[in-house]
C-alpha positions as CSV (number, residue, x, y, z in Angstrom):
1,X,8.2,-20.8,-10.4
2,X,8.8,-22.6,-7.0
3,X,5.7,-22.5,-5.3
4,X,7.9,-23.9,-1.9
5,X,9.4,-20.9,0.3
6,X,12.8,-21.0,1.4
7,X,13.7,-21.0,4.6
8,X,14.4,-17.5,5.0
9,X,11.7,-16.3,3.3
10,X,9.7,-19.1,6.3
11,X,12.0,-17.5,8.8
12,X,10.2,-13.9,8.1
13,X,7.0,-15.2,8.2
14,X,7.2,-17.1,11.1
15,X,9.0,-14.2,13.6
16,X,7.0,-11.3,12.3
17,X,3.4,-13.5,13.1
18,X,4.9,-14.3,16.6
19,X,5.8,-10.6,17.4
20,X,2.7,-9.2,15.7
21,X,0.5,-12.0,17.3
22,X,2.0,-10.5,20.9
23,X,2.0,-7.1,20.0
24,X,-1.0,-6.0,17.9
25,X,-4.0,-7.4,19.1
26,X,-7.5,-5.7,18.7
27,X,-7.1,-3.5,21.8
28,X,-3.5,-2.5,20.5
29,X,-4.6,-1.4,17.6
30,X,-7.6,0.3,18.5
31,X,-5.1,1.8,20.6
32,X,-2.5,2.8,17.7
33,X,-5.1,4.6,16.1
34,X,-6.2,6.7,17.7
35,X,-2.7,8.2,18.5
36,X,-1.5,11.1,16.9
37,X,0.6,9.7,14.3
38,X,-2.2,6.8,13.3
39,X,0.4,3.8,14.5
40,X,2.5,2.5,17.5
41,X,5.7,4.3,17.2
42,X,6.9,1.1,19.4
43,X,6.1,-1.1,17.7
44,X,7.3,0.6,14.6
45,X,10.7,0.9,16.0
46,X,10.9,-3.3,16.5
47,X,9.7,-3.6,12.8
48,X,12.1,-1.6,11.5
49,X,14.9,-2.4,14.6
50,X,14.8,-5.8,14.9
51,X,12.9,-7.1,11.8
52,X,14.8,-4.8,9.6
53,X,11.1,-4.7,7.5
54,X,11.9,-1.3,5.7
55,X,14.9,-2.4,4.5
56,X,14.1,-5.5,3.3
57,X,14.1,-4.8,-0.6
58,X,16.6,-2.3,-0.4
59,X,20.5,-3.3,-1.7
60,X,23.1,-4.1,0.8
61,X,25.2,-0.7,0.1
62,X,22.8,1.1,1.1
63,X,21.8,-0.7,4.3
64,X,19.1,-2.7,3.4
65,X,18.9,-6.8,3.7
66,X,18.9,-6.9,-0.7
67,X,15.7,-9.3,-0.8
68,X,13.0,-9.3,-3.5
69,X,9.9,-8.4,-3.8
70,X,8.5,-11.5,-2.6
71,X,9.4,-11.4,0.8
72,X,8.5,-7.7,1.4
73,X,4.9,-9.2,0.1
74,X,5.1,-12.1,2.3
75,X,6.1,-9.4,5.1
76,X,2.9,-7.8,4.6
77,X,0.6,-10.4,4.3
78,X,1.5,-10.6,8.2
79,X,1.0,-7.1,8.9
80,X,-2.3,-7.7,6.9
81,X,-3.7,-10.1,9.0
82,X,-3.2,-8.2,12.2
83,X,-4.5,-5.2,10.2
84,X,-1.6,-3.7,11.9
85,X,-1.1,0.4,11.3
86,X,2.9,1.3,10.3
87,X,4.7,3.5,7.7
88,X,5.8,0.2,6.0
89,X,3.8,0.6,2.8
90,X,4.5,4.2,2.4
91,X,7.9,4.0,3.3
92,X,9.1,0.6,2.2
93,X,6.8,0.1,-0.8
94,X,5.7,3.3,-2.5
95,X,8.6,6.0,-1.9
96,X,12.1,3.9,-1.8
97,X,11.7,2.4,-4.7
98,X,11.4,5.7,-6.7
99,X,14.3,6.9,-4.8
100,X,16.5,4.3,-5.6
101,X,14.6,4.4,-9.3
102,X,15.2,8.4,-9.6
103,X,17.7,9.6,-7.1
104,X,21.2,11.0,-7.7
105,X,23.9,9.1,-5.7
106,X,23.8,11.4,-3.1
107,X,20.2,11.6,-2.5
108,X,20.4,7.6,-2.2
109,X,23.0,8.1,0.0
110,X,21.3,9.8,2.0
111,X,17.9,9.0,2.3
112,X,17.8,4.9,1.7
113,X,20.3,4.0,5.1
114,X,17.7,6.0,7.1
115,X,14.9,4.5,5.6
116,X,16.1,1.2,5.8
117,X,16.7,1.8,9.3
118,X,13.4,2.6,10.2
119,X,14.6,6.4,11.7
120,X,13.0,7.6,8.4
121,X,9.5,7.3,7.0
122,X,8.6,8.7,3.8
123,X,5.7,9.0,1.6
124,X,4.3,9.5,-1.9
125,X,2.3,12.3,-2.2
126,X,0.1,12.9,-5.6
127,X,-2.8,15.4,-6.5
128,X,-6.2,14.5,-5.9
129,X,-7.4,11.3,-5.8
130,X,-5.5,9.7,-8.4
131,X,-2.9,7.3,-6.8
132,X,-4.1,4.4,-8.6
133,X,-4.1,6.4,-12.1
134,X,0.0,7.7,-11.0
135,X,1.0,4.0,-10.7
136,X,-0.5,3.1,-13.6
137,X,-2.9,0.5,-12.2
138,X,-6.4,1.6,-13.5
139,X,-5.2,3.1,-16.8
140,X,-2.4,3.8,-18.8
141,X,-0.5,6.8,-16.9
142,X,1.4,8.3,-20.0
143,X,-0.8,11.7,-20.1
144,X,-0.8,11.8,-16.0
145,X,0.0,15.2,-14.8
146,X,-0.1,16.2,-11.0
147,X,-1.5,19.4,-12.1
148,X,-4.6,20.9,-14.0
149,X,-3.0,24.8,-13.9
150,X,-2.9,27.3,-11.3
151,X,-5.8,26.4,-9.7
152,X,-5.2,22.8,-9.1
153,X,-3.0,20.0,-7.9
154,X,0.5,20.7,-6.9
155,X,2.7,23.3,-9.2
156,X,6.4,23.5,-9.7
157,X,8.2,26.5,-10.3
158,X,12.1,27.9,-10.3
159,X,12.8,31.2,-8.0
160,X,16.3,32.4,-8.6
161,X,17.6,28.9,-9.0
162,X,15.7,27.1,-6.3
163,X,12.5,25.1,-7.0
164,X,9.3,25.9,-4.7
165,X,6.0,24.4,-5.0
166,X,2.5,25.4,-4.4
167,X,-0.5,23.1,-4.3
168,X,-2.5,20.5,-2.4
169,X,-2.6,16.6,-2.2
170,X,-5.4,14.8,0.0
171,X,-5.3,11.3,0.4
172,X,-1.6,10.8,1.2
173,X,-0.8,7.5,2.9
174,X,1.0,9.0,6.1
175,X,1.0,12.3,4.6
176,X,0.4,13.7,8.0
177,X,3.6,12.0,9.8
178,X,6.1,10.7,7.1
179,X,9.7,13.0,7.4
180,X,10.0,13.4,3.5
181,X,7.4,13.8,1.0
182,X,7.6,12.7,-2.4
183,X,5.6,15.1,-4.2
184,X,4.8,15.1,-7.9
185,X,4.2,18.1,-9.3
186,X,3.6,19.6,-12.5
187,X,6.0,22.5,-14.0
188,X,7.0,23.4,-17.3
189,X,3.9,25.8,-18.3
190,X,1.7,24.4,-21.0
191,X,4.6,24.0,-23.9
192,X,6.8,21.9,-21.6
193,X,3.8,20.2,-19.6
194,X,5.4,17.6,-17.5
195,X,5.5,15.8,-13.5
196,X,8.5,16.1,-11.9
197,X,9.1,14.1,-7.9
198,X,10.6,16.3,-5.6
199,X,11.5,16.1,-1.9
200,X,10.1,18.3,0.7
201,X,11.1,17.6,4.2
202,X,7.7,17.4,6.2
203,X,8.5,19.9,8.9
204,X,9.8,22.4,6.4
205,X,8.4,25.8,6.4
206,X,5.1,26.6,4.3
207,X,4.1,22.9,4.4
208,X,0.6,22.0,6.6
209,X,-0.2,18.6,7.2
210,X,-3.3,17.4,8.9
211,X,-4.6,13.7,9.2
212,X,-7.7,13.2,7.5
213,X,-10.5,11.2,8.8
214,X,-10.8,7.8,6.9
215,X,-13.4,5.2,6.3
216,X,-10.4,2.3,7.3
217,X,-8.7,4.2,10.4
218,X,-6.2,1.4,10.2
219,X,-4.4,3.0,6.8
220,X,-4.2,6.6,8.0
221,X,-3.7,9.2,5.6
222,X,-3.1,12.9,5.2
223,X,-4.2,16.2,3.5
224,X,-0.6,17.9,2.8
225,X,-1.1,22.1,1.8
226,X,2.2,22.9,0.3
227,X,3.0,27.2,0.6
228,X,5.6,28.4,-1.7
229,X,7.7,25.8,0.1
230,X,11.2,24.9,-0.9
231,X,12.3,21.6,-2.6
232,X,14.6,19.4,-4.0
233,X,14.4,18.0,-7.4
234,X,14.2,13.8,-7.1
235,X,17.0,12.6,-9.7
236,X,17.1,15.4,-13.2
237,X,15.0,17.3,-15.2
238,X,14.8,14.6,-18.0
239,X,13.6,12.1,-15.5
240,X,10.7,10.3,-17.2
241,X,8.5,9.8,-14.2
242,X,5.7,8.4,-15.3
243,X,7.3,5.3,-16.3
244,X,9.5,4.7,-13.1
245,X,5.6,5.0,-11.2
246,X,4.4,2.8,-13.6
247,X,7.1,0.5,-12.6
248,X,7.0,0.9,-9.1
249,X,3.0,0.5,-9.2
250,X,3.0,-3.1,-10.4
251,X,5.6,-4.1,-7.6
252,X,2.8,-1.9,-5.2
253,X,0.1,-3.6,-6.5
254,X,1.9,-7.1,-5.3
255,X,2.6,-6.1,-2.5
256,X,-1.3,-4.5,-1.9
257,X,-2.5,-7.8,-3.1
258,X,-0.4,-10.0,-0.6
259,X,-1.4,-7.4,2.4
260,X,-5.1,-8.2,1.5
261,X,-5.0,-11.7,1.1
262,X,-3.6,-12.0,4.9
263,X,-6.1,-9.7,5.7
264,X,-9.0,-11.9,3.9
265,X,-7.0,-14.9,5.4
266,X,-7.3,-13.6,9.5
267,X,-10.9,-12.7,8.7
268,X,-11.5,-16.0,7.7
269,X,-10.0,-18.2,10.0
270,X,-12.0,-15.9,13.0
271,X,-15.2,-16.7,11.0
272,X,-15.1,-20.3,10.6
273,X,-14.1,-20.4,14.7
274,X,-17.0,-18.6,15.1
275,X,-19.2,-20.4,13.2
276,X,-17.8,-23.6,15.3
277,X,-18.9,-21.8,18.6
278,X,-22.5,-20.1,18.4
279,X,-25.4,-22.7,18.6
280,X,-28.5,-22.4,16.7
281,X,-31.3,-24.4,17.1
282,X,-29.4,-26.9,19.3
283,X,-26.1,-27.5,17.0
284,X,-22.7,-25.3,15.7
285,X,-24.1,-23.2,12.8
286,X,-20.9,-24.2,10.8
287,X,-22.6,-27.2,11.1
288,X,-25.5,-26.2,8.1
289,X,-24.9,-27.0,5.0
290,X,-25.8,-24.0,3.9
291,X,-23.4,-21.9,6.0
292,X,-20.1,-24.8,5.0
293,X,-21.1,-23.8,0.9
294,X,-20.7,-20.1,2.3
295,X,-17.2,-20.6,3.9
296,X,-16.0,-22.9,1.1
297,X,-16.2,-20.3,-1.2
298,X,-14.4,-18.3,0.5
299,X,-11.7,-20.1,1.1
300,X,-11.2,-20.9,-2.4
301,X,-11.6,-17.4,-3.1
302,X,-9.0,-16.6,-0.4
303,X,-6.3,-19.3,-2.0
304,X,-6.5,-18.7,-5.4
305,X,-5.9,-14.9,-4.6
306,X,-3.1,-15.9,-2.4
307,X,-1.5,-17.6,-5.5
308,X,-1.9,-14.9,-7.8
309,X,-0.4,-12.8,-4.9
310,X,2.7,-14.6,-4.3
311,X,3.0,-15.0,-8.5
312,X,2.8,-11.8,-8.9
313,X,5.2,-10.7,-6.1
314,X,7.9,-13.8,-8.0
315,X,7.2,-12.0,-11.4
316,X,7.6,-8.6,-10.3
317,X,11.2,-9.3,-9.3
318,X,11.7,-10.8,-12.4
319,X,10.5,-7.6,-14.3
320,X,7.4,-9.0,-15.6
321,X,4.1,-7.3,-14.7
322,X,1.1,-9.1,-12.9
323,X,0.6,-7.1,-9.7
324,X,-2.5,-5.5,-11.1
325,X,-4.8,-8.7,-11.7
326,X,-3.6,-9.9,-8.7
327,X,-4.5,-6.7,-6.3
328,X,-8.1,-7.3,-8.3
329,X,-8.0,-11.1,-7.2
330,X,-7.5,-10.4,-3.6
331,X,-9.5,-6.8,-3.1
332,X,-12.5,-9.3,-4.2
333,X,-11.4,-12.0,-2.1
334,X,-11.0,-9.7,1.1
335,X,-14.2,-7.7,0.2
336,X,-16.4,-11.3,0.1
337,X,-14.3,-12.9,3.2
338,X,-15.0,-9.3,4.5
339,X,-18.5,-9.2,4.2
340,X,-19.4,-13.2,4.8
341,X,-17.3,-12.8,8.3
342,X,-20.3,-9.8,9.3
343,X,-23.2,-11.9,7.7
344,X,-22.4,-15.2,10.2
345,X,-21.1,-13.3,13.1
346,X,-24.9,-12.0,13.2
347,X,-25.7,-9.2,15.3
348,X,-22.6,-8.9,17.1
349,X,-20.6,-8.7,13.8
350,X,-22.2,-5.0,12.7
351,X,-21.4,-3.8,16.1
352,X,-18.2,-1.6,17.0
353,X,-17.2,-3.5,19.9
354,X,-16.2,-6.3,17.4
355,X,-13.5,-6.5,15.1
356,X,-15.2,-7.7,12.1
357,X,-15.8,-4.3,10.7
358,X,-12.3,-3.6,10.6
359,X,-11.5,-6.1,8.1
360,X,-14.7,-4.7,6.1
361,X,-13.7,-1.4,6.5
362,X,-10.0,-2.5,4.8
363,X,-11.6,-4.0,2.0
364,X,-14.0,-1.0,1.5
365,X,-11.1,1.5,1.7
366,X,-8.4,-0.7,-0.5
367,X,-10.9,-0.4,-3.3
368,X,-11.4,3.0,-3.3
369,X,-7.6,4.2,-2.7
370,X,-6.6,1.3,-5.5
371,X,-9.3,0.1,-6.9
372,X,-12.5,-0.3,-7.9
373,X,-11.6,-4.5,-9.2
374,X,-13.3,-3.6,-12.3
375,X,-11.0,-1.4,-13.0
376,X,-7.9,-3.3,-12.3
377,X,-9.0,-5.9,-14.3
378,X,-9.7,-3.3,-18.0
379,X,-6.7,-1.7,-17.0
380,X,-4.7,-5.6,-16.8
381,X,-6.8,-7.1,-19.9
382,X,-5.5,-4.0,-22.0
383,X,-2.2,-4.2,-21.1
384,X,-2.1,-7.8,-22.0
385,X,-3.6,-6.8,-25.3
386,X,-7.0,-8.5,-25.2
387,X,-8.7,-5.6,-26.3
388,X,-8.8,-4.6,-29.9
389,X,-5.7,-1.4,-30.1
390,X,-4.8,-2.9,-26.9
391,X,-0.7,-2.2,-25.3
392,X,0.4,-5.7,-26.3
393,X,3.9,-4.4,-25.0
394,X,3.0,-2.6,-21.7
C-alpha cells in the first residue's frame, strides 16, 4: 500500500476544504439544520454540481467520475470536519452501491446518472434499529430479516402481479427527504422467509415520512410509514441480499471511519488553539504538562485511526474487508478527541452557543447508529477467526 496520495486524490481534498471552509461554517450549519430538509440544498447542489461528490465511485457509463473507494473516504473526511449536513452518505455510500450491486440494467440506467448528478438522493431504509446488524458490521447478517411477521418491520407481498409493502422503518438516514427509498423488506411467509430491496419513490402514495428528532442534528434521519404502497423489486427474486449489504457495509464502514477521523481531526486542532489562547494562573493552559499528555494522546489516537481509515478505504477497493475495525478505531478516537475538546474548553465548552458539543454529539450518535466499538471489534475479531468456531473466511 502507498501511503502517498496522488495528485488527484490531493486535488479533492484540497477544493472540497476550500469550498466547505467558505461555505459551512458554524452559523451555516446551525443554519442547514434547522431547515426542513436537515441540509443546505445550495450547498448540496455545488457538491454534487461542481465537485461531482455523488458520483465519485460510480463507473463512467453511468455518469460517475469511476474512482475508488478511497477518495469518496477521503471526500468525507472533509465533510467530517465541517460536520457538514448532505445526502452524500445516504446517497453516495449506502444506496448506489446496492443499486449498481442489485439492479437490472435498466434500473441502473436509470437511477445512477441522476444520482451521480446530484438531482437524485436516495436512501437505505431497514426495520428498527438494526442498520449496523443489515451491513453486517456488529454480527454476522446471514439470519437478518427486515421483518418479525405481521406485526413488525416492513412486509412484502404480491397483489395481482405488483408488489406492495406495509411496515415501518425509524432511523433512516434522510429517510424524511431522499427521492427513492431502498427498503428491505421481508416476504415469502414463514417457508420461504427471506429480505428482498425494493424501490419506493418517496412522494409515492401511502408512504409518510417525518424527520425525527436526533441526538446529532447534523446526521438527520427519518421515521418512513409505508401504507399498502406500491414498489419495485431491486434486481430478482433470487437476489441474495444479505450478502451484497454485507459487502456494501465494509466499504460503509470505511467510509464512516474516514468521516470521523476528520471529525476527531477539526475537533482537535480547535482544542489545542484553544488551549494556546485562555490563560490560567498567568500562562497558556496548553502550557501544563498535564494538559500537553492530554492532547498527545489524542493526537496519537487521532493518526493511528486516520491510518486504519485510509487502509481500510485502499483494501476495500481491493475486495478485502477491514472497514469494520477501522470505524471502531476512529468512533473511539472521535469520542475521546470529542470529549477532551469539552473538558479544556471549560465552562464555555458545555454551553450551546459553542460548537464543541457538536462534535460530541457526532461521536455519541455514530456509536449508537453504527456502533457500540465493542461491538465492531467482536464482530471484526470473529470474522478474522480469532475466536474458537470463528468465520475464518468472512
Amino acid at each position: 500500500m502507498d501511503t502517498r496520495l496522488t495528485a488527484e486524490q490531493d486535488g479533492i481534498r484540497r477544493t472540497l476544504r476550500e469550498l466547505l471552509r467558505e461555505r459551512c461554517g458554524p452559523k451555516e450549519v446551525r443554519a442547514a439544520v434547522d431547515g426542513p430538509a436537515g441540509y443546505d440544498p445550495l450547498l448540496w447542489s455545488d457538491l454534487a454540481g461542481r465537485l461531482g461528490l455523488p458520483g465519485l465511485a460510480l463507473p463512467e457509463e453511468y455518469g460517475g467520475v469511476g474512482c475508488s473507494v478511497t477518495e469518496l473516504a477521503l471526500a468525507c473526511e472533509e465533510t467530517g470536519r465541517f460536520l457538514a449536513p448532505s445526502p452524500l452518505l445516504a446517497t453516495a455510500v449506502l444506496a448506489a452501491p446496492l443499486v449498481l450491486a442489485l439492479g437490472t440494467g435498466a434500473q441502473r440506467a436509470a437511477l445512477l446518472p441522476r444520482i451521480a448528478t446530484g438531482s437524485l438522493t436516495a436512501t437505505l431504509a431497514v426495520a428498527g434499529p438494526a442498520l449496523a446488524t443489515a451491513l453486517g458490521l456488529t454480527r454476522p447478517n446471514s439470519g437478518y430479516s427486515a421483518g418479525g411477521g405481521r406485526a413488525g418491520g416492513v412486509q412484502a407481498r404480491r397483489v395481482r402481479g405488483e408488489w406492495r409493502l406495509y411496515g415501518e422503518a425509524g432511523q433512516v438516514l434522510d429517510g424524511h427527504s431522499a427521492g427513492v427509498l431502498l427498503v428491505a423488506a421481508h416476504t415469502g411467509g414463514f417457508a420461504r422467509s427471506r429480505t428482498l430491496l425494493f424501490l419506493v419513490a418517496g412522494d409515492a402514495a401511502g408512504v409518510v415520512r417525518v424527520r425525527q428528532t436526533a441526538l446529532d442534528a447534523t446526521r438527520p434521519c427519518g421515521r418512513v410509514q409505508l401504507r399498502d404502497v406500491p414498489a419495485e423489486l431491486l434486481g430478482t427474486e433470487e437476489a441474495d441480499v444479505p450478502a451484497a449489504l454485507a459487502g456494501t457495509g465494509d466499504a460503509v464502514a470505511a467510509v464512516l471511519a474516514a468521516e470521523a477521523v476528520g471529525a476527531a481531526g477539526r475537533v482537535l486542532e480547535r482544542t489545542v488553539e484553544y488551549a494556546g489562547q485562555r490563560v490560567q494562573f498567568g500562562r497558556p493552559i496548553g502550557s501544563f504538562q498535564a494538559v500537553k499528555h492530554r492532547l498527545a494522546d489524542v493526537y496519537v489516537g487521532v493518526q493511528t485511526a486516520r491510518s486504519a481509515a485510509y487502509y481500510a478505504a485502499w483494501a476495500a477497493g481491493r475486495g478485502e474487508r477491514a472497514g469494520g475495525l477501522a470505524l471502531a478505531q476512529a468512533l473511539e478516537a472521535l469520542r475521546c478527541a470529542a470529549a477532551e475538546g469539552v473538558q479544556l474548553h471549560g465552562g464555555i465548552g458545555f454551553t450551546w452557543e459553542h460548537d464543541a458539543h457538536l462534535y460530541f454529539k457526532r461521536a455519541a450518535g455514530d456509536e449508537l447508529l453504527f456502533g457500540p466499538v465493542h461491538r465492531l471489534r467482536d464482530r471484526a475479531a470473529e470474522a478474522a477467526g480469532l475466536f474458537t468456531g470463528g468465520e475464518a473466511a468472512v
